[in-house]
PAGUMI-657829 format. One line per field, with one value per atom (N, C-alpha, C): atom name; x, y, z; residue in one letter; residue number from 1. Coordinates in Angstrom, 2 decimals, decimal comma. Example, Ala and Ser with C-alpha at 12.3 -4.5 7.8 and 13.67 -1.06 7.14 Angstrom:
// PAGUMI-657829
atom = N/CA/C/N/CA/C
X = 13,19/12,30/13,20/12,85/13,67/12,90
Y = -5,69/-4,50/-3,30/-2,25/-1,06/0,03
Z = 7,80/7,80/7,80/7,08/7,14/7,87
type = a/a/a/s/s/s
seq = 1/1/1/2/2/2
END
This chain:
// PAGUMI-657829
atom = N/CA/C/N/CA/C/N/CA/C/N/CA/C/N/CA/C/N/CA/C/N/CA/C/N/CA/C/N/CA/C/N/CA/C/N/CA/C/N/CA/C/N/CA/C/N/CA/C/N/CA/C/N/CA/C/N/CA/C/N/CA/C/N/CA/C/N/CA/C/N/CA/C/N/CA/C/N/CA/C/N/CA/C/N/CA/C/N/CA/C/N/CA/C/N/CA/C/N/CA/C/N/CA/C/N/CA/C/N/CA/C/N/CA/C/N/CA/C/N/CA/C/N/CA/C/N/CA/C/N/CA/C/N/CA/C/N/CA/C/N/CA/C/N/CA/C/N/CA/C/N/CA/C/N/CA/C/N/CA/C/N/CA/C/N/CA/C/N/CA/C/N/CA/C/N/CA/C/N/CA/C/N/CA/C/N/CA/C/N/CA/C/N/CA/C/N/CA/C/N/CA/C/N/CA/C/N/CA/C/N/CA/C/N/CA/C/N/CA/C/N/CA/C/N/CA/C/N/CA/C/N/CA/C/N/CA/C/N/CA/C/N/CA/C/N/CA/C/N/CA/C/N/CA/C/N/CA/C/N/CA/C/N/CA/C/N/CA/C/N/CA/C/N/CA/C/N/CA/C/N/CA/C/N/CA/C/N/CA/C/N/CA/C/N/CA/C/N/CA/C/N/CA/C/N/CA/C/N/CA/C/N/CA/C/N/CA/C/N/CA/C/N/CA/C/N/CA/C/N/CA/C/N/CA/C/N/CA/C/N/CA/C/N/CA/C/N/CA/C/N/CA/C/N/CA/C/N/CA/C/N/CA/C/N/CA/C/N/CA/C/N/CA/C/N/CA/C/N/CA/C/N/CA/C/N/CA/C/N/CA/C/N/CA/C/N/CA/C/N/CA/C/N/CA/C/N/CA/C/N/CA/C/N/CA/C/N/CA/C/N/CA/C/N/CA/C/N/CA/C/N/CA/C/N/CA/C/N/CA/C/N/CA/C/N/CA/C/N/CA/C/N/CA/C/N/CA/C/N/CA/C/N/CA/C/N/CA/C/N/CA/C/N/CA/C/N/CA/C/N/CA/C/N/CA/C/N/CA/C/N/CA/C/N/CA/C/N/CA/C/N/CA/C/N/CA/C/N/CA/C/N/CA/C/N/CA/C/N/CA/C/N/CA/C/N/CA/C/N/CA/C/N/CA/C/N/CA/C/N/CA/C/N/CA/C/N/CA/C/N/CA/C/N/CA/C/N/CA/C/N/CA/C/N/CA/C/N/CA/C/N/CA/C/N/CA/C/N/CA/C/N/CA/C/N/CA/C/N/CA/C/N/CA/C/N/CA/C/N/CA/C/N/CA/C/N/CA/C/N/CA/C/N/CA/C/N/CA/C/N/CA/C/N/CA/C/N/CA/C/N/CA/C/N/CA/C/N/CA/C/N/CA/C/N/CA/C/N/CA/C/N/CA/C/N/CA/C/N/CA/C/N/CA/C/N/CA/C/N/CA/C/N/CA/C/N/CA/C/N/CA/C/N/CA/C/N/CA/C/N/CA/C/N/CA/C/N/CA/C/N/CA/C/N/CA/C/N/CA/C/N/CA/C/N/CA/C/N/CA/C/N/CA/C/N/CA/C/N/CA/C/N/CA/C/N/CA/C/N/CA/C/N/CA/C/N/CA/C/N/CA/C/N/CA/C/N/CA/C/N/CA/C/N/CA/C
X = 0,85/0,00/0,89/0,44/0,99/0,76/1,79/1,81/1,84/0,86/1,19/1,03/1,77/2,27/1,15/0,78/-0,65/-0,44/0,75/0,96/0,42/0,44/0,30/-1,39/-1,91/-3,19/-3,88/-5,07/-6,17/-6,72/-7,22/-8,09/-9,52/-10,28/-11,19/-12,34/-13,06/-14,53/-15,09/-15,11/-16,09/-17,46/-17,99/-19,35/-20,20/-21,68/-22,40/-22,73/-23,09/-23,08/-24,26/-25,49/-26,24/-25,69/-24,68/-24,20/-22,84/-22,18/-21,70/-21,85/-24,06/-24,47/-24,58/-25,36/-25,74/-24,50/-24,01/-22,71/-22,66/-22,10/-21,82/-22,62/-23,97/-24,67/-25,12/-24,87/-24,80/-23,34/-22,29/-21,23/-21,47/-21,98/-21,84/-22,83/-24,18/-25,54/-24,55/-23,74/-22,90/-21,59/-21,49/-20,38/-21,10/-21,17/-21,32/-20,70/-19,18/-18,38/-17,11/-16,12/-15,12/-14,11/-12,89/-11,66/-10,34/-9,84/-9,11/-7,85/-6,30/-5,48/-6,43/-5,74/-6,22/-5,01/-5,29/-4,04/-5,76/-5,49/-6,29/-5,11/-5,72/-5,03/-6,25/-5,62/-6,44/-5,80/-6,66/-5,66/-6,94/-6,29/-7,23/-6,66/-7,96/-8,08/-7,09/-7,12/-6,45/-5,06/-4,87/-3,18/-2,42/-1,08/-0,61/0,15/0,12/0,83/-0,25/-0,79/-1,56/-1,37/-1,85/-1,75/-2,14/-1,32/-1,69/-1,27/-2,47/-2,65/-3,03/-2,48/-2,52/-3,54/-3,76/-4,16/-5,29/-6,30/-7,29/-8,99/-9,65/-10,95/-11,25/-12,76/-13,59/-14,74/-15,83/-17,01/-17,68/-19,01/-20,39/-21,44/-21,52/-23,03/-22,92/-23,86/-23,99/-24,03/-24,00/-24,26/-22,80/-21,73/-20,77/-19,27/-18,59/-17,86/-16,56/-16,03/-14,81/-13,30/-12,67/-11,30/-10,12/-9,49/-8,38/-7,11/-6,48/-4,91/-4,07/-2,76/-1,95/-0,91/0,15/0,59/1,89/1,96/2,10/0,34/-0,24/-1,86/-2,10/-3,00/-3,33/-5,18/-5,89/-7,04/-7,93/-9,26/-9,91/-11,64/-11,59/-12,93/-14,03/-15,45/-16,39/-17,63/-18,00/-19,43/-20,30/-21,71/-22,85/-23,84/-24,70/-25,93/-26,51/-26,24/-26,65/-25,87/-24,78/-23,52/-22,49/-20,97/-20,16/-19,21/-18,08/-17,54/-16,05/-15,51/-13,64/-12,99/-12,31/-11,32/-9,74/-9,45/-7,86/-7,55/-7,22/-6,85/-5,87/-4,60/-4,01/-4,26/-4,78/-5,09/-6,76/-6,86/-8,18/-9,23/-9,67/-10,90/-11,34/-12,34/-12,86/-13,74/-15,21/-16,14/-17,05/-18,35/-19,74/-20,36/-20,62/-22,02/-22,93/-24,15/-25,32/-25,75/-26,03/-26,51/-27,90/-28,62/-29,55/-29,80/-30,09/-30,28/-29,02/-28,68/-27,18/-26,55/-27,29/-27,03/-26,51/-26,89/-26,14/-24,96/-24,84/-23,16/-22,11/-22,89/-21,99/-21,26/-19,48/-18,52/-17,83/-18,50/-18,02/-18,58/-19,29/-19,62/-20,20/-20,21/-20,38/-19,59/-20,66/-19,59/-19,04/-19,30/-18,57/-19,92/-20,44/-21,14/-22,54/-22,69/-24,19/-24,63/-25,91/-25,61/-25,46/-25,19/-25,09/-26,63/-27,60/-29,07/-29,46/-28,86/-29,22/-28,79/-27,67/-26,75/-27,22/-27,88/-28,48/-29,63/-30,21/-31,24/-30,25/-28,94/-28,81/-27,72/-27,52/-26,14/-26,49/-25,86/-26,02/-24,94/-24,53/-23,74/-23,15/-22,10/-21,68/-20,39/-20,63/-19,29/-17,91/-16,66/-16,13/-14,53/-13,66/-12,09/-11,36/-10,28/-9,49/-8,32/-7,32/-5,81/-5,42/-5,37/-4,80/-4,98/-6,18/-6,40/-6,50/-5,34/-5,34/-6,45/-7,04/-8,07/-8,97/-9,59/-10,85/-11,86/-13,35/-14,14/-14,13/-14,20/-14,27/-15,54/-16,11/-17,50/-17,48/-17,79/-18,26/-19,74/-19,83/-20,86/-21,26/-22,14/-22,33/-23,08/-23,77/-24,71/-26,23/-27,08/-28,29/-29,37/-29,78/-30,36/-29,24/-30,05/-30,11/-29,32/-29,81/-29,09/-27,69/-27,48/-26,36/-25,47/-25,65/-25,02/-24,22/-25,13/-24,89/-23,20/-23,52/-22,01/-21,04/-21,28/-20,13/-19,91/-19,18/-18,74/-19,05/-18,09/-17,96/-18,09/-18,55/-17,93/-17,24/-15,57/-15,48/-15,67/-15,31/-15,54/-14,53/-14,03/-13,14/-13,47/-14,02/-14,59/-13,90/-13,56/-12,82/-13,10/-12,70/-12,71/-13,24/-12,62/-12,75/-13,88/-13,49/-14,54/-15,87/-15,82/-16,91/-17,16/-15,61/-15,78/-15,39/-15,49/-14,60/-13,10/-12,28/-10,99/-10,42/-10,65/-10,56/-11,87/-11,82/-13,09/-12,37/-13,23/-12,89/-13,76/-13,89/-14,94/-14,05/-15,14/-14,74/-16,12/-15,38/-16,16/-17,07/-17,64/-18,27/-17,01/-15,53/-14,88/-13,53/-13,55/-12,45/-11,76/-11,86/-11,38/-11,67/-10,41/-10,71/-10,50/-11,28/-10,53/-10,57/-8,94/-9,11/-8,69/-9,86/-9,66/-8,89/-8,04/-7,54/-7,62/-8,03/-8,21/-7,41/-6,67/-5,40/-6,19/-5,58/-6,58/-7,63/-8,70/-10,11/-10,39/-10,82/-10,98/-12,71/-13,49/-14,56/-15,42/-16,24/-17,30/-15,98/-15,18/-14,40/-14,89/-14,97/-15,37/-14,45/-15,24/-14,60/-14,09/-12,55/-12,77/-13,84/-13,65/-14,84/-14,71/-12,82/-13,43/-13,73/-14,02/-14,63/-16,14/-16,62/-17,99/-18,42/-18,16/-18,46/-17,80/-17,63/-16,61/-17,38/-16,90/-17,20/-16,03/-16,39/-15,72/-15,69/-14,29/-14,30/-15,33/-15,86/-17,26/-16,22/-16,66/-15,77/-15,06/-14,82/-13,65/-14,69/-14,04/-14,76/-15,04/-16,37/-16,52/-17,21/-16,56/-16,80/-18,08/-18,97/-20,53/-20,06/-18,90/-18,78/-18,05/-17,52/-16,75/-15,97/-14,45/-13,63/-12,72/-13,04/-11,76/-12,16/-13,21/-13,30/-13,61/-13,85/-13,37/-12,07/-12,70/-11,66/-11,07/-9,51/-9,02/-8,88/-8,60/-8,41/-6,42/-6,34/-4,72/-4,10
Y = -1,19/0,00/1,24/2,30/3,09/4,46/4,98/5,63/7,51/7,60/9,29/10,10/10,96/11,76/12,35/12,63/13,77/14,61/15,61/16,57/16,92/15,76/15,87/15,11/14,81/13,81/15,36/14,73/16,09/16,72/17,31/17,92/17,31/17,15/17,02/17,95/17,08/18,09/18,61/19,86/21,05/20,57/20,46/20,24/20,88/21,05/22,20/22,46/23,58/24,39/23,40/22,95/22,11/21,02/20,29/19,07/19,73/20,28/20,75/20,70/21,72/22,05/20,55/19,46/18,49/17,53/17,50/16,17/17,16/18,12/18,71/18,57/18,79/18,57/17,09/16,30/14,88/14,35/15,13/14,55/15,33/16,62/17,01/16,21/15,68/15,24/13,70/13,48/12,61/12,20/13,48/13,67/13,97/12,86/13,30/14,01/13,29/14,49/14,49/15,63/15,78/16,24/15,71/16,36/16,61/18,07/18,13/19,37/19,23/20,20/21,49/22,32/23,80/24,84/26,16/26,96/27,90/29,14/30,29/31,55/31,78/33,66/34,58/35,24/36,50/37,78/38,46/39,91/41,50/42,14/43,25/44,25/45,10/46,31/47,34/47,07/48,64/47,67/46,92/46,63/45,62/45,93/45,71/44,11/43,61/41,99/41,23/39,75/39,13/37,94/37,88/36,40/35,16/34,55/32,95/32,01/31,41/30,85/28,92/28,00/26,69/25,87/24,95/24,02/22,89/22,36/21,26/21,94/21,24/21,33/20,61/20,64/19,67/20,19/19,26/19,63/18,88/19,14/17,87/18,39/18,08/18,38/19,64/20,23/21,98/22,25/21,25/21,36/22,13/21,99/22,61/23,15/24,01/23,76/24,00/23,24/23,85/23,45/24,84/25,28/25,12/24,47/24,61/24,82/26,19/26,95/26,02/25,50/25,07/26,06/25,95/27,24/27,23/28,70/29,63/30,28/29,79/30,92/29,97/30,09/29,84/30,34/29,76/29,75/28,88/28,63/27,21/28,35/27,96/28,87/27,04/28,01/26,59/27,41/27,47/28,09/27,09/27,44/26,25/28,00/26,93/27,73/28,59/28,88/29,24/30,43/30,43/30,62/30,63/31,91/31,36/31,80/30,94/30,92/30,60/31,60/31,90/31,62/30,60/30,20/30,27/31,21/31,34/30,16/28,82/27,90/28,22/29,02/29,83/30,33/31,33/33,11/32,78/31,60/31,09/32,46/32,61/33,79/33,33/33,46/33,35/34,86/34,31/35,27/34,28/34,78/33,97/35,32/34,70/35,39/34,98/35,26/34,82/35,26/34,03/34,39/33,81/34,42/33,67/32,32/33,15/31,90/31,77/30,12/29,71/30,90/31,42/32,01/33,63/34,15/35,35/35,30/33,94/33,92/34,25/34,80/35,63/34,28/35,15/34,24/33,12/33,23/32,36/30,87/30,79/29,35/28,84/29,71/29,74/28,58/28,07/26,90/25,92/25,55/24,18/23,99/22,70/21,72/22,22/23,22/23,64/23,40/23,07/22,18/23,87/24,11/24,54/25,09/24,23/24,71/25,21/25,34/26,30/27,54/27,33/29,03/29,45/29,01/29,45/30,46/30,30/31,55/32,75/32,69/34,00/34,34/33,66/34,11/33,46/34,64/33,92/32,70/31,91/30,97/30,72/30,93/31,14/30,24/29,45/28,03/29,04/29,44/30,48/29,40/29,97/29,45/30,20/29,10/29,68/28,34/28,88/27,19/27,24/28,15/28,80/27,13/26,13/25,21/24,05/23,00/22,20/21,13/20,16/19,49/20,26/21,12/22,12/22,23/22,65/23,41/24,63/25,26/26,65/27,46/27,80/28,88/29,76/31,06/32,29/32,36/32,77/32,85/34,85/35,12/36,67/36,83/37,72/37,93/38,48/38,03/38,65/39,04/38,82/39,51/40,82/41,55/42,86/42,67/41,78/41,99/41,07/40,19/39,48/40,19/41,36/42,55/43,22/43,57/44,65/43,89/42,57/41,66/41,88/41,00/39,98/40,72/41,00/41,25/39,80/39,02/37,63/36,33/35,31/34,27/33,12/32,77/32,13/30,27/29,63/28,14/27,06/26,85/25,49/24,33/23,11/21,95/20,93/19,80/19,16/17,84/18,03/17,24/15,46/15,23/13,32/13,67/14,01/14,16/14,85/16,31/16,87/17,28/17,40/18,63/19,66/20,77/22,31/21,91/22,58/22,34/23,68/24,26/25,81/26,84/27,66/28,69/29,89/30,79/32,90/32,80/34,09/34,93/36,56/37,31/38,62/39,65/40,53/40,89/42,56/43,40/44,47/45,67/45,74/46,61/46,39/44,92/44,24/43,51/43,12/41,95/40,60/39,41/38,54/37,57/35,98/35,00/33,71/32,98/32,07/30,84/29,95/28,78/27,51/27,17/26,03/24,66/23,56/22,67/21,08/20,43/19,73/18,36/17,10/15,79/15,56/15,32/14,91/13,63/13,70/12,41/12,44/11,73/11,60/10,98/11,16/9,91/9,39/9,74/9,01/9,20/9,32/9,28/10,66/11,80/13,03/12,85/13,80/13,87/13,97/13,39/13,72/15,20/15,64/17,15/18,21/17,58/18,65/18,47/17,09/17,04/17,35/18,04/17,92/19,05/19,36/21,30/21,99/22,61/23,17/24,01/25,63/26,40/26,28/25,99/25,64/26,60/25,84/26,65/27,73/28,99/30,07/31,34/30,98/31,36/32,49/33,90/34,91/35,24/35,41/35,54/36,75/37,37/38,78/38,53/39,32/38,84/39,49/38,79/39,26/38,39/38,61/37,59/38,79/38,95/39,30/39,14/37,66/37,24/37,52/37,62/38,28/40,09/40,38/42,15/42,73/43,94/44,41/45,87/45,15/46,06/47,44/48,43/49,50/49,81/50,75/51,06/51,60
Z = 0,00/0,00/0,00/-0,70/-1,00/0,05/1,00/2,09/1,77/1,95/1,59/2,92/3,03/4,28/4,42/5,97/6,24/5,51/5,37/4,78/3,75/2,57/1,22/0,73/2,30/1,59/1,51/0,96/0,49/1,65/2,08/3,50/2,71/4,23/4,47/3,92/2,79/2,26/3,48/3,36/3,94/4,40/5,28/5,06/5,32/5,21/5,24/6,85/7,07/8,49/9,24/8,61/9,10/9,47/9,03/9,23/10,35/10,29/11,66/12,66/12,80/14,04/14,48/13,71/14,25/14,45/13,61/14,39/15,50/15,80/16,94/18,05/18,25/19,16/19,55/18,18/19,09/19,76/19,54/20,03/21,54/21,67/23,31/23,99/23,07/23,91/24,53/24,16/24,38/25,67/25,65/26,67/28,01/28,98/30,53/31,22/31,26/31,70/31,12/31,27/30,30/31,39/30,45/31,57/30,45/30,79/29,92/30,05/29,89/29,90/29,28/29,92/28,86/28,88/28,16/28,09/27,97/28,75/29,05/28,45/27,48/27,08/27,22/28,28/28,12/27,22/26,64/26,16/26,49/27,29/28,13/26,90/26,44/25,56/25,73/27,49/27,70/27,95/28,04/28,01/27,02/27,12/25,44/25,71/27,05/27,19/27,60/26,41/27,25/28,48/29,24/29,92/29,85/29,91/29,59/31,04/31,30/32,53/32,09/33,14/32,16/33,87/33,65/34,30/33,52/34,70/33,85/34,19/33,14/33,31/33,34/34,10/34,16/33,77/33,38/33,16/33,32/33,56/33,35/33,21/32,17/31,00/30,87/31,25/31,48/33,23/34,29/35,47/36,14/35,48/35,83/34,91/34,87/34,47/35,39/35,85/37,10/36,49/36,46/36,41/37,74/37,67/38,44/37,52/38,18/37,66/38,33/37,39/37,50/38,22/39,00/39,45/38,65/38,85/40,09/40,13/39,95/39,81/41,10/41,60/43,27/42,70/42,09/41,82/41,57/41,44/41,29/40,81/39,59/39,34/39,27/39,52/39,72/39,31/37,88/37,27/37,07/37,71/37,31/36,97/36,38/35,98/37,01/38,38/38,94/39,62/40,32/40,98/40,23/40,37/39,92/41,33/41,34/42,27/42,14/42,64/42,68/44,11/44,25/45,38/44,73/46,35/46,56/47,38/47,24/48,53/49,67/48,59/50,01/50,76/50,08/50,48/51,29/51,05/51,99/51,95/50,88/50,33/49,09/49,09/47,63/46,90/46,08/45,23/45,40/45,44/44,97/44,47/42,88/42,50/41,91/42,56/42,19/40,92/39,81/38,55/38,42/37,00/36,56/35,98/34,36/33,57/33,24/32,50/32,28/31,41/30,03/29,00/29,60/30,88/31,19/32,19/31,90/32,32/30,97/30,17/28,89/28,28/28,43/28,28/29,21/30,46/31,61/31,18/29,91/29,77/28,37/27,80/26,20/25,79/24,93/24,21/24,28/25,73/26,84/27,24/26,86/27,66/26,83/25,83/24,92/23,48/22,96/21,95/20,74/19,72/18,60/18,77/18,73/18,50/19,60/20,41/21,48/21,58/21,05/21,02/19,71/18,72/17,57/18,23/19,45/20,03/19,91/20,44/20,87/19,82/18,82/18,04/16,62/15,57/14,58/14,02/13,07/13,44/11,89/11,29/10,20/10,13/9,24/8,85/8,33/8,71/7,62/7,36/7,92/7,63/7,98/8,77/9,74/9,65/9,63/9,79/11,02/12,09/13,43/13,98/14,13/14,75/13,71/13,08/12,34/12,51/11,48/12,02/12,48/12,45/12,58/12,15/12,43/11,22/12,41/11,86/12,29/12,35/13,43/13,42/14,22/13,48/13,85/14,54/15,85/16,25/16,72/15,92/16,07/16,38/18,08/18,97/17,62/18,04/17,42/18,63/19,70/20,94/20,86/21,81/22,09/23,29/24,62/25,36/25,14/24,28/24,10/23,05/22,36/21,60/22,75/23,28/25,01/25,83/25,32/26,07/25,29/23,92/23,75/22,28/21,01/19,74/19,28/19,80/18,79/19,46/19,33/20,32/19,00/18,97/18,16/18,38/17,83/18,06/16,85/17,63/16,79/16,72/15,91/16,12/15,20/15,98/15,96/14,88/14,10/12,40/13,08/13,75/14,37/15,78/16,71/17,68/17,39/16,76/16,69/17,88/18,97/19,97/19,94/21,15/20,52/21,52/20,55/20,29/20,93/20,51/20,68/21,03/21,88/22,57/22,12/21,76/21,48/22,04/23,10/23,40/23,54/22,98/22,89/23,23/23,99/24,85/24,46/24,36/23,89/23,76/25,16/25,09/24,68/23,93/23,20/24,08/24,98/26,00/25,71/25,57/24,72/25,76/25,67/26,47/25,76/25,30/24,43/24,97/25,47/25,80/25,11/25,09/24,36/25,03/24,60/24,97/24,56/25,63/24,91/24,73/25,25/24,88/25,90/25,43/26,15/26,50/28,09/28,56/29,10/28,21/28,04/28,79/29,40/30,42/30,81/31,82/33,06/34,01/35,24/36,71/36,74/37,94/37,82/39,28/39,83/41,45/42,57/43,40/44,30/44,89/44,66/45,42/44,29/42,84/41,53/41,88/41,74/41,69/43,25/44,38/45,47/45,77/45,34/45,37/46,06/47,51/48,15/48,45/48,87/49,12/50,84/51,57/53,06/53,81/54,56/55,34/56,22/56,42/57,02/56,40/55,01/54,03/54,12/53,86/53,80/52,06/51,43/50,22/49,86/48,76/48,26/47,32/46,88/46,63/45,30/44,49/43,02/42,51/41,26/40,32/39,88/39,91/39,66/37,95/38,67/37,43/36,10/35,48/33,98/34,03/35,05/35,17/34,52/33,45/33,20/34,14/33,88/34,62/34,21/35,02/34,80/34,29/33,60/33,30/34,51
type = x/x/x/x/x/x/x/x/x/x/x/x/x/x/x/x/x/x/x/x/x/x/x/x/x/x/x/x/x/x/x/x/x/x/x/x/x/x/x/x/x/x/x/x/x/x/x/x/x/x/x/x/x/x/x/x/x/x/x/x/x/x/x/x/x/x/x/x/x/x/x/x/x/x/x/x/x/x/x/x/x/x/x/x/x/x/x/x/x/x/x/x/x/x/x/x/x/x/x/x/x/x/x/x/x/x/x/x/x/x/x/x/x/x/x/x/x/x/x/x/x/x/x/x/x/x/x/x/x/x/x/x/x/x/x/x/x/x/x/x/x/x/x/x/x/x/x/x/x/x/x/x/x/x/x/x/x/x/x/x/x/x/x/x/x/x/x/x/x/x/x/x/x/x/x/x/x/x/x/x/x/x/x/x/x/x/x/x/x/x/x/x/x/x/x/x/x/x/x/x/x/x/x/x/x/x/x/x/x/x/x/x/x/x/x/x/x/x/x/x/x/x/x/x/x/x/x/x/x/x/x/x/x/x/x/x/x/x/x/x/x/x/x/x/x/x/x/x/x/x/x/x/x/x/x/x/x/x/x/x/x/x/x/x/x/x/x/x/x/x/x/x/x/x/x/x/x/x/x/x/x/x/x/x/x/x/x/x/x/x/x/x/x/x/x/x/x/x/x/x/x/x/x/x/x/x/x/x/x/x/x/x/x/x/x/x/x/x/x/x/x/x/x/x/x/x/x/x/x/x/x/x/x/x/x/x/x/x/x/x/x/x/x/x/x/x/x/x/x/x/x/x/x/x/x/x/x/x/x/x/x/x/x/x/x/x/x/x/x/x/x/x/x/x/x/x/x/x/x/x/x/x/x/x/x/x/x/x/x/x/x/x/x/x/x/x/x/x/x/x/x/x/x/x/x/x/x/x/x/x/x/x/x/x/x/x/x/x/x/x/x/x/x/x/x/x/x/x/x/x/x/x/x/x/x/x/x/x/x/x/x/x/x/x/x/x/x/x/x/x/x/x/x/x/x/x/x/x/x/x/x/x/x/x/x/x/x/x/x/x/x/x/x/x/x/x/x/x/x/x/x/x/x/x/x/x/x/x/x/x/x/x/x/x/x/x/x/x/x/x/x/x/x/x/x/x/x/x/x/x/x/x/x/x/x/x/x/x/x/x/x/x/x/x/x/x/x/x/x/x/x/x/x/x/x/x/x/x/x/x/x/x/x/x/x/x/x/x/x/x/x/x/x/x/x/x/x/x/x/x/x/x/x/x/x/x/x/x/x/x/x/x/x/x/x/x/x/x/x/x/x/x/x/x/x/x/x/x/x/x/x/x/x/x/x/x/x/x/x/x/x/x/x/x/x/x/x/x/x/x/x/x/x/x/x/x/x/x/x/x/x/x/x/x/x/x/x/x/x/x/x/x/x/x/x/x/x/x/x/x/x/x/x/x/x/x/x/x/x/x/x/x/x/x/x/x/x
seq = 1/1/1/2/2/2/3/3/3/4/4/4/5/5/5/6/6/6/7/7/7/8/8/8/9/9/9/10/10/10/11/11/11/12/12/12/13/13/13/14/14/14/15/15/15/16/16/16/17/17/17/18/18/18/19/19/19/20/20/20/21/21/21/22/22/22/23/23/23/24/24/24/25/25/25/26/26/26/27/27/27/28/28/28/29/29/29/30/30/30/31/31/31/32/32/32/33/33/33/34/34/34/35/35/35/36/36/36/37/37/37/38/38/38/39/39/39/40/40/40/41/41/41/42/42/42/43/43/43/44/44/44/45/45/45/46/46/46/47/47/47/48/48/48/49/49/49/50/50/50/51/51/51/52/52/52/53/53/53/54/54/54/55/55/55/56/56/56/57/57/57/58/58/58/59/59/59/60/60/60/61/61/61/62/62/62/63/63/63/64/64/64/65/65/65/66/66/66/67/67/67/68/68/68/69/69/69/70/70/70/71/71/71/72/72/72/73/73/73/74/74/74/75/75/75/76/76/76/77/77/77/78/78/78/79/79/79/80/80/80/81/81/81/82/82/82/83/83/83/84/84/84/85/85/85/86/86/86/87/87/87/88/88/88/89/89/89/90/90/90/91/91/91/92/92/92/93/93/93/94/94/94/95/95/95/96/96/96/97/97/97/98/98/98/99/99/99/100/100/100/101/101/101/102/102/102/103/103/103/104/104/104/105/105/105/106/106/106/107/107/107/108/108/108/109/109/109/110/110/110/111/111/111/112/112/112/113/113/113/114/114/114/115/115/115/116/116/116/117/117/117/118/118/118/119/119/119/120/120/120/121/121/121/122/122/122/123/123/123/124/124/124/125/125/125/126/126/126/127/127/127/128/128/128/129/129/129/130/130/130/131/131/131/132/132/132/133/133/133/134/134/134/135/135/135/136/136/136/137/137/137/138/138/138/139/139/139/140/140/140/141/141/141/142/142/142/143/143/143/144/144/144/145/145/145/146/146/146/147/147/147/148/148/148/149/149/149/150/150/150/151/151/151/152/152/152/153/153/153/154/154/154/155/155/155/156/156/156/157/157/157/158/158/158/159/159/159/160/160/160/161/161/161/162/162/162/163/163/163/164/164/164/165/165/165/166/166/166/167/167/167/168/168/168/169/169/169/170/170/170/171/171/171/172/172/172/173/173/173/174/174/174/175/175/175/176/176/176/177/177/177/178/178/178/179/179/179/180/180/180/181/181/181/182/182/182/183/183/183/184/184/184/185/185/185/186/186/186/187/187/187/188/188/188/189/189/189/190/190/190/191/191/191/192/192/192/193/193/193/194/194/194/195/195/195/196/196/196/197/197/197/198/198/198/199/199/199/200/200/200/201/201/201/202/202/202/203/203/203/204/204/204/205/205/205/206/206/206/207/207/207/208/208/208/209/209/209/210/210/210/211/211/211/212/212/212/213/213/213/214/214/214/215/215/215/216/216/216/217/217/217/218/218/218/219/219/219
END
């Protein structure tokens, strides 16, 4: 048999944006829970160096998505549809803030753990092209609500040619504040920690009645 290098085989036919949304939403209706390296870049409007912060995620379904920073970061973010919540384990302090519906947690959860036809309510959803993420299809998602204009410019999305998961997260924010989730190999329906799925912030810890960590800063 005759061996031809990835390099040189053909790419993968395009397929239409309908066939996207849906492989896509049956591969998340799929995933219970997920665990996975990440690389976090932020880049703030008003400042000219971004940060890139690394550790793992977890997720399950839409019931949670919880971040723990690899250090030197000393952080553990834990967003459910309801609450989002920031622990310092050192610094023994955290954040709780009380949210609504899942969808006005903006960018704190866009895109992780939601099917395509759901974010089709609040965004329009356009197949385009992009190489930045090899093995990709690439979608533009552009706010169409009024109050989801009021947030976000763009939310981008990378989807993954064999899984038909996202690979890559953009979210960009109304005053140009960006946060780009990258996501390394996925470990699918495994059993999650008991202290992710059972995550409690230590009873005592004094908590500020806000969410910090996607605030932009001032110069």
């Amino acid at each position: 048999m005759l061996f031809i290098p990835p390099s040189l085989q053909a790419p993968a036919p395009q397929p239409s944006l309908q066939e996207v949304v849906t492989r896509f939403d049956a591969a998340q209706a799929q995933v219970q829970t997920l665990e996975s390296p990440f690389t976090l870049t932020m880049k703030r409007a008003l400042l000219k160096t971004p940060t890139t912060m690394k550790g793992t995620l977890y997720l399950q379904g839409s019931d949670f998505a919880h971040f723990a920073f690899a250090p030197p970061e000393d952080l553990i973010l834990h967003l459910t549809p309801k609450e989002l919540l920031s622990y310092s384990p050192s610094a023994k302090q955290g954040e709780r803030l009380k949210v609504g519906h899942i969808i006005h947690a903006n960018r704190k959860f866009l895109g992780l753990g939601q099917k395509l036809s759901y974010l089709s309510q609040y965004f329009e959803i356009a197949l385009g092209q992009s190489s930045e993420v090899p093995g990709t299809w690439f979608l533009a998602l552009t706010p169409r609500t009024l109050g989801m204009k009021r947030r976000m410019q763009v939310l981008d999305l990378w989807v993954d040619q064999k899984s038909w998961l996202p690979r890559r997260v953009l979210w960009v924010d109304r005053g140009g504040d960006s946060w780009q989730l990258d996501l390394g190999a996925l470990r699918v329906n495994q059993p999650l920690p008991p202290s992710v799925t059972g995550f409690q912030i230590p009873e005592g810890t004094p908590l500020a009645k806000s969410f910090s960590f996607f605030a932009t800063p001032h110069k």
